[in-house]
C-alpha angles and dihedrals in degrees: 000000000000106000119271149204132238086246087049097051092036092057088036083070110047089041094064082236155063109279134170131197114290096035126109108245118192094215129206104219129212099196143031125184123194131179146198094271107039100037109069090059083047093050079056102056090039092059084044092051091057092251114164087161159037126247084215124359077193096064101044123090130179112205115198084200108121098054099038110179094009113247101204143035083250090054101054089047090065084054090047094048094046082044091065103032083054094054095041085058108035101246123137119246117198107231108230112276091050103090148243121326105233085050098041083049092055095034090057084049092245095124097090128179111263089021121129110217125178123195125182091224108084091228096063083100082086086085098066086073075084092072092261140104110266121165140163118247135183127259103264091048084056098048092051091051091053085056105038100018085234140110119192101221134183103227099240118222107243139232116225107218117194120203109199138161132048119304123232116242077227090048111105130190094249097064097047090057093051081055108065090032077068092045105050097019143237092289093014090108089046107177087336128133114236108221121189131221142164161077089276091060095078074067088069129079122205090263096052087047091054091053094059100044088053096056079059093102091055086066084045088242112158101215128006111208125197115187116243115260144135085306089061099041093047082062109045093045095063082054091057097248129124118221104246117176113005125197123228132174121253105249084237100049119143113247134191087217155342129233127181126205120190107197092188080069104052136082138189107312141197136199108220119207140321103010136042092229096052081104129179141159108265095246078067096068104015117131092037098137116249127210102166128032112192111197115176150053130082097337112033103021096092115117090251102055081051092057088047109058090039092057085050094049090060094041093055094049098302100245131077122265120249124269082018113130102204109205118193110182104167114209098236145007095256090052083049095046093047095047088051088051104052092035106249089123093050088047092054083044095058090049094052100256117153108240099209122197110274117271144077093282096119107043095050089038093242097120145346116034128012115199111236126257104290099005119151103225115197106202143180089205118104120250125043098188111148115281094014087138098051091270126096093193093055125100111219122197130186134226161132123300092238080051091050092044091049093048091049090063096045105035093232139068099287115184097238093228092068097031093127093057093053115103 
C-alpha cells in the first residue's frame, strides 16, 4: 500500500476508502461542535435543508461560549434559540460559563485519537493536539452534518513539521507556535494539514500541544496533527479514557512540504501589530509601553498559563503596574474551578485583575473588556488583527503568558528571562 499520512489514514477511515490528498472524501464525523455564534445560522440552514433530526444527539454539542455572558437583547436571542432547538433534539448545549467547546470536548475525554471532528469555530483545529483530524467549517457544512452525520472534505496535502533541539525551561509554547507562524506564514499552510514530528515533541505536554495546534489557523491550515505518545495517554487518562487506537504517519509518506524547527535556537517572541505572523524576538519590542494584558480564552486559558504568568508577575516586582488593566478569562469551568481551589484566582484578585466569565468573549470583542481608544493590549490569545477587540484604534500584541505576566508588573513589553532586573 502507497505511504500515507495521519490525515490520509485518518480520512481513509471515516470515508469507508483509501484516499490520498487532493481527492474529494464524503466523511462520517464523530463530533460536531456548534457555538453561540455560529449555530443559529446553522439551525437556519438546517430548517432550510429539510432537517426534522439529528444523525446523533450524542455527538452534537452547543458551546455559549462567544457571547458569554451575552451583551445585547439580540445575543441572548441566539441563547435562547439554540436553547430550544437543543432541547427539541435531544443535544446537549453548555450554559455560559462553562467554556469553550473544543476544550470542554477534550476536557469531557471525548477528543480521541482517529477521530474527525468539525467545529464551526475556525479554531476547532486545537483538538487535533489529541492525534485526530479537527477543523472549522462554515455554518451550512454544520448544519448538513447534524442532519447526515457527514462532511464532504477535500483531503488536504500536509505539511511535515520537525521539532527538533533541546527546549528552554523559559521557553514557552507560545512562543514556539509564533515561531513557526513566522517561519511558514500567515497562508503559507493553505488547506493543508500540520503534522508534527520529532525528537523535540517528548518536551511538550498535551497543553502546550494544544497551544500550538491551535495557532494552526493562523497559518490557514485547515487541520494540525500531533502524533499520540506518553504525553496523550497521560491525558486521557486523567480523563479516564484509554487510547485506543492511535494514528501515525507511514516513514515514506508524501509530504507538500517540510519544515524544521530547532528549539535549542529560539527564544521569547511577540507578534507585533496587526498580524500574528508579524513575528519578532522579544528584545525586539521590550520596553513598548502596556496599559491592558489580556490572559485567557482558547490559547492561553489553560491552569498552567495561568501559573505561569502569575509566577512572572512576582518575579518581575509582584503588582501591577499603574495604568495596567489586567484581564483573566479562564477557557472552561473546570480551569476556573482548579485555579479557585488552589488559590491562583484569589491571588489575580488581589492584584486587581478582572476575572471575566469563561469564553472566548474578550479576545474576539463580543463580549467583557474592551480595551480603550488607542490602548496597546499584550495577549496570549491568538489573533491581533485590527479590531480584534472590538477597537479599531487599539494595538494588540501576542505572547506568552510568562511575557504577559512580566509585562503586567512593568507596564511595558519585558522579556520574561530578565524580569527581575527590570525596574
Amino acid at each position: 500500500m502507497t505511504p500515507r499520512t495521519i490525515s490520509e489514514k485518518i480520512l481513509s477511515d471515516k470515508a469507508g476508502r483509501a484516499v490520498r490528498a487532493g481527492e474529494i472524501a464524503i466523511c462520517r464525523v464523530d463530533q460536531v461542535l456548534g457555538t453561540d455564534a455560529s449555530s443559529p445560522m446553522a439551525i437556519d440552514y438546517f430548517e432550510k435543508m429539510g432537517g426534522t433530526r439529528l444523525f446523533d444527539p450524542s455527538r452534537v454539542l452547543f458551546a455559549f461560549d462567544h457571547y458569554s455572558p451575552p451583551a445585547s437583547a439580540k445575543t441572548a436571542a441566539f441563547h435562547d434559540r439554540v436553547r430550544a432547538f437543543a432541547t427539541r433534539h435531544g443535544a446537549e448545549f453548555c450554559e455560559v460559563g462553562e467554556g469553550i467547546s473544543f476544550q470542554l470536548l477534550a476536557e469531557r475525554g471525548s477528543a480521541l485519537p482517529g477521530s474527525l471532528v468539525i467545529g464551526a469555530d475556525s479554531h476547532t483545529v486545537t483538538a487535533g493536539a489529541l492525534n485526530l483530524f479537527a477543523t472549522g467549517v462554515g455554518s451550512s457544512d454544520l448544519a448538513a452534518a447534524m442532519i447526515t452525520g457527514q462532511v464532504w472534505l477535500r483531503v488536504p496535502e500536509s505539511i511535515k513539521v520537525t521539532l527538533t533541539g533541546t527546549r528552554a525551561t523559559y521557553l514557552a509554547a507560545k512562543d514556539i507556535a509564533l515561531a513557526l507562524v513566522k517561519a511558514i506564514g500567515a497562508e503559507g499552510a493553505n488547506y493543508k494539514t500540520l503534522e508534527f514530528h520529532g525528537p523535540a515533541l517528548s518536551a511538550l505536554t498535551l497543553e502546550d500541544r494544544m497551544v500550538i495546534a491551535n495557532l494552526g489557523v493562523e497559518m490557514d491550515a485547515k487541520a494540525a496533527i500531533f502524533p499520540a505518545d506518553s504525553a496523550t495517554t497521560m491525558y486521557l487518562k486523567g480523563r479516564q479514557v484509554g487510547l485506543d487506537a492511535p494514528v501515525t504517519a507511514d516513514v515514506h509518506a508524501t509530504y507538500a512540504r517540510e519544515v524544521t524547527l530547532d528549539l535549542s535556537g529560539l527564544s521569547p517572541r511577540v507578534a507585533l501589530p496587526h498580524a500574528p505572523d508579524n513575528v519578532v524576538p522579544i528584545e525586539d519590542a521590550a520596553g513598548t509601553p502596556v496599559h491592558m494584558v489580556f490572559l485567557g480564552t482558547c490559547t492561553g486559558g489553560r491552569v498552567n498559563d495561568f501559573h505561569e504568568a502569575l509566577a512572572a508577575l512576582k518575579r518581575a516586582g509582584g503588582t501591577v503596574a499603574k495604568g495596567v488593566q489586567l484581564v483573566v478569562t479562564p477557557a472552561s469551568r473546570e480551569v476556573a474551578e482548579t485555579l479557585r481551589a488552589d488559590g491562583t484566582l484569589a491571588m489575580f484578585e488581589a492584584l486587581g485583575a478582572t476575572i471575566t466569565t469563561t469564553g472566548c468573549g474578550a479576545c474576539c470583542g463580543t463580549s467583557g473588556v474592551i480595551p480603550g481608544d488607542g490602548m496597546n493590549v499584550l495577549s496570549t490569545a491568538n489573533r491581533n488583527f485590527k479590531a480584534r477587540m472590538s477597537n479599531a484604534t487599539a494595538s494588540i500584541y501576542l505572547a506568552s503568558p510568562a511575557a504577559c505576566g512580566a509585562a503586567a508588573a512593568t507596564g511595558r513589553i519585558t522579556d520574561p528571562r530578565a524580569a527581575r532586573t527590570v525596574p
